[in-house]
Backbone as a printed PyTorch tensor [residue, N CA C, xyz], in Angstrom:
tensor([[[113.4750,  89.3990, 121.6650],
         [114.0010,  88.2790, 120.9090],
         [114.8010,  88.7620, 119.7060]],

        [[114.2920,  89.7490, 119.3140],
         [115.0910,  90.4730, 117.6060],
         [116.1760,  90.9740, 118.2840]],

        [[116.7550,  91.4590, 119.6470],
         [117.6130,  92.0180, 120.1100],
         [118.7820,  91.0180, 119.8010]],

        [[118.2870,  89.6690, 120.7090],
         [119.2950,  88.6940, 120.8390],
         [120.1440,  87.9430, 119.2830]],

        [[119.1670,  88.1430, 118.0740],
         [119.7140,  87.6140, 117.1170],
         [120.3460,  88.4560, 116.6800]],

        [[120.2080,  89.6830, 116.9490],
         [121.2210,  90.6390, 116.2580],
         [122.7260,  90.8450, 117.0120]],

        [[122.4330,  90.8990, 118.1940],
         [123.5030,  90.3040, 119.3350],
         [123.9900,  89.3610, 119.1210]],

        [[123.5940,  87.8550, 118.7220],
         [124.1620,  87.3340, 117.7780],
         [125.0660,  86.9260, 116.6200]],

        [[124.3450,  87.9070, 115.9590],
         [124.8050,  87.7960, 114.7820],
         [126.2710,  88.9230, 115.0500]],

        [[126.1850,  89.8230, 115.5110],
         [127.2530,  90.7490, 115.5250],
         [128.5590,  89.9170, 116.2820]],

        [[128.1860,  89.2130, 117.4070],
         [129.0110,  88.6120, 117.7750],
         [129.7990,  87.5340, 116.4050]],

        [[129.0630,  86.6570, 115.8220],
         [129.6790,  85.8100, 114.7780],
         [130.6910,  86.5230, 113.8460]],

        [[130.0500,  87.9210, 113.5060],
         [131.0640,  88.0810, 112.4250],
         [132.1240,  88.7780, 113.1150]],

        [[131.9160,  89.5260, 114.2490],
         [133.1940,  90.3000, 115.1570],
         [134.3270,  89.0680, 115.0850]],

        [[133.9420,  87.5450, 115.7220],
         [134.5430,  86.4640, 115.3250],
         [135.2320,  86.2330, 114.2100]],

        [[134.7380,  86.4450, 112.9860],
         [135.5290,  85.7050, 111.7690],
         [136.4290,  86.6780, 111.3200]],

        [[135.8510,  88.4870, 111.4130],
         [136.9030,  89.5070, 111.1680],
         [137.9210,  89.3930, 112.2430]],

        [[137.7370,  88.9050, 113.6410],
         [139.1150,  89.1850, 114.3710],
         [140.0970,  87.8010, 114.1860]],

        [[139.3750,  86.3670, 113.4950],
         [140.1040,  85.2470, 113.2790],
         [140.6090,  85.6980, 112.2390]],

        [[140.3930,  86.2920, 110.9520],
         [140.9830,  86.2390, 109.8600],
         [141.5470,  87.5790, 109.9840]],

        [[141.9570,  88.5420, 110.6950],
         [142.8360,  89.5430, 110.3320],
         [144.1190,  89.0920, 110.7080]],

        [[144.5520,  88.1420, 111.6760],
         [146.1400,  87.8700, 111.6920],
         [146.0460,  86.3480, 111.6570]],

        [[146.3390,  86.2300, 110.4170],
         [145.8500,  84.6330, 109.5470],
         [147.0980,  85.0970, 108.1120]],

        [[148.0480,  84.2320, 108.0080],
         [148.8840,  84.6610, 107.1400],
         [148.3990,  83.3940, 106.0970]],

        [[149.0430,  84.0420, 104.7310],
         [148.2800,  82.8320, 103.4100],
         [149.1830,  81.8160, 103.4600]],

        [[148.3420,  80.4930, 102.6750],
         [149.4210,  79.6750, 102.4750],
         [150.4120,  79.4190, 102.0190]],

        [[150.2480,  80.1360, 101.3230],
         [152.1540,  80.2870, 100.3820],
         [153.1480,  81.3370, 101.4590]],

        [[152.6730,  82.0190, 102.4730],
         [153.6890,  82.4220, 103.6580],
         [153.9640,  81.6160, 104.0600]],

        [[152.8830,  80.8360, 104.8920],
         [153.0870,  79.7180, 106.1530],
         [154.1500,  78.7040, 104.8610]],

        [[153.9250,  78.6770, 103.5030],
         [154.7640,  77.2350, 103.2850],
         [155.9520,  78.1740, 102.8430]],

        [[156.6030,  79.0570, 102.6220],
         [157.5630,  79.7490, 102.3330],
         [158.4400,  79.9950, 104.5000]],

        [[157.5740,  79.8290, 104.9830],
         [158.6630,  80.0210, 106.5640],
         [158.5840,  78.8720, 106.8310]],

        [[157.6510,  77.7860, 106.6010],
         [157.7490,  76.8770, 107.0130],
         [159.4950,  76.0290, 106.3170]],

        [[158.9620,  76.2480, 104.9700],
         [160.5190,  75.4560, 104.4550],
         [161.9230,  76.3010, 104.6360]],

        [[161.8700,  77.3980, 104.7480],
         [163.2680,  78.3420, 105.4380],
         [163.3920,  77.6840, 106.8010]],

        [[162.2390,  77.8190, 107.7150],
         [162.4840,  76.8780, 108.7850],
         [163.1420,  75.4600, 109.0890]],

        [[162.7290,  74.5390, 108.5540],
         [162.7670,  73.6740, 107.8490],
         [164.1100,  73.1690, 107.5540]],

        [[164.4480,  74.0320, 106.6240],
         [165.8140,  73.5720, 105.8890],
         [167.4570,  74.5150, 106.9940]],

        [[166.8940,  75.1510, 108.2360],
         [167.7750,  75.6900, 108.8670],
         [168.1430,  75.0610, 109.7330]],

        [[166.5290,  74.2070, 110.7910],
         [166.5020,  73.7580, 111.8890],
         [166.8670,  72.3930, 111.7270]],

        [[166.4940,  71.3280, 110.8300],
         [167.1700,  70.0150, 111.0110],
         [168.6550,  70.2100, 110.7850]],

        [[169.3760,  70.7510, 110.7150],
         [171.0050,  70.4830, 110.9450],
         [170.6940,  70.6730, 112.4620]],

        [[170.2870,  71.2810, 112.6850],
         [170.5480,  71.2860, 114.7230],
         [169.4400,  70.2030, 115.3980]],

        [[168.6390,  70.5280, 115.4810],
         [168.0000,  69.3450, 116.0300],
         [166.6670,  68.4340, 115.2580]],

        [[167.6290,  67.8570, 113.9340],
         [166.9430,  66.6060, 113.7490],
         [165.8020,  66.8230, 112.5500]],

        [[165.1660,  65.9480, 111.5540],
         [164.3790,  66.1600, 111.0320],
         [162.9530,  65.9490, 111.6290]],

        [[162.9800,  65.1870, 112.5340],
         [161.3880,  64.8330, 113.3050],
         [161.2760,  66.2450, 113.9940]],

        [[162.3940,  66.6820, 114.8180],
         [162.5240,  68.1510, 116.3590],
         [161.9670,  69.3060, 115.1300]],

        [[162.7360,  69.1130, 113.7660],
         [162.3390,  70.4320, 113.2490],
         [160.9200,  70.3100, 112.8900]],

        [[160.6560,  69.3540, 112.4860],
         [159.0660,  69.4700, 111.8850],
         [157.7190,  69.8410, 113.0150]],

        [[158.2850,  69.3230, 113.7910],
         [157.6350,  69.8210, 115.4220],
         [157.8010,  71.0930, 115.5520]],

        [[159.2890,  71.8490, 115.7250],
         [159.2900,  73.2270, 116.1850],
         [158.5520,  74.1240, 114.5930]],

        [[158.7980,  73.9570, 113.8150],
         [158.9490,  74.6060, 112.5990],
         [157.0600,  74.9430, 112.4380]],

        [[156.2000,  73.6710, 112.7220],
         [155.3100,  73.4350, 112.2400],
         [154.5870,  74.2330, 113.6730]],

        [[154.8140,  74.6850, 114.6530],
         [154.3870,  75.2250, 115.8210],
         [154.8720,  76.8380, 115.7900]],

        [[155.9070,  76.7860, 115.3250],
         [156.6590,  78.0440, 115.1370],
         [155.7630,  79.0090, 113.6720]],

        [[155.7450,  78.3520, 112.9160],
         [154.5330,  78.8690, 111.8500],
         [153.2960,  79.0740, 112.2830]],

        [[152.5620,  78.5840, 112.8890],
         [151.1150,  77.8600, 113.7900],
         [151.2790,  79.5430, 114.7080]],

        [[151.9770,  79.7020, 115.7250],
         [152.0490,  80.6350, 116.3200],
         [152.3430,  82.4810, 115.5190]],

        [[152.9800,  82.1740, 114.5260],
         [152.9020,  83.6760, 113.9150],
         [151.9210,  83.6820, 112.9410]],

        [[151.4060,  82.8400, 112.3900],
         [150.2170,  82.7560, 111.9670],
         [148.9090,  83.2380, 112.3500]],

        [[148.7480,  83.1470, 113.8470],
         [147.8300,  83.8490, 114.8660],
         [147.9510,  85.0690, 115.2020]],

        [[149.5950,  85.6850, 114.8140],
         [150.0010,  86.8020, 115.9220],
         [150.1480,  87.7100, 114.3440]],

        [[150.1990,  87.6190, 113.3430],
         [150.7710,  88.4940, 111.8900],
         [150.5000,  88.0430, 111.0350]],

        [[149.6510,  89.5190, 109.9900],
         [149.2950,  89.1220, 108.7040],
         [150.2270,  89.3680, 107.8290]],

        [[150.3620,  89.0220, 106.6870],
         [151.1960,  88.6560, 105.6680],
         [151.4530,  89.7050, 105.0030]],

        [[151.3950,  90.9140, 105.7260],
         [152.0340,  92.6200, 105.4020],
         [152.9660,  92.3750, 106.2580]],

        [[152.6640,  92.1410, 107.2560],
         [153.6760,  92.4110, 108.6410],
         [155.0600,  91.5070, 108.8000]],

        [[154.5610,  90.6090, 108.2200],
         [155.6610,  89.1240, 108.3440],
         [156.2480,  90.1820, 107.3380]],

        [[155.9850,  90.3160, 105.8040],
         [156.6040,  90.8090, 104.8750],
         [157.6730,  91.9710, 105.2840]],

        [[157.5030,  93.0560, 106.1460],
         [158.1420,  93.9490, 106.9290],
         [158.5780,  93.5140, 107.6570]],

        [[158.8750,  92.2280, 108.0440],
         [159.8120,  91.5170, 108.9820],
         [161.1930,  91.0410, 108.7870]],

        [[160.8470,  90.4020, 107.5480],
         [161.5890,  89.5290, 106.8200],
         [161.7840,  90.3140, 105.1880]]])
């Protein structure tokens, strides 16, 4: 039984260190979000951009931390 809670428990935090290592801060996500933002509604629309923009952040958010974006851009 002491096996399984420790099995457990290792599992939970393996979880929160691999969710929060490519998790960018909020002042990234709102700094690409409004470059986004202010590029994409001339082409398609203020509703299309807030959709792509807000999915397009959402997705590098998951994939790069806020060193990496920084070496990107």
């Amino acid at each position: 039984m002491n096996t399984i809670k420790r099995y457990k428990l290792l599992l939970v935090i393996t979880f929160l260190i691999t969710f929060k290592s490519h998790a960018l801060s909020p002042k990234i996500e709102k700094e690409l979000y409004i470059g986004c933002y202010s590029n994409s509604k001339a082409y398609i629309g203020a509703d299309g951009a807030k959709i792509y923009c807000s999915c397009t952040v959402k997705k590098l958010s998951n994939k790069f931390t806020d060193n990496q974006i920084n070496q990107i851009f």
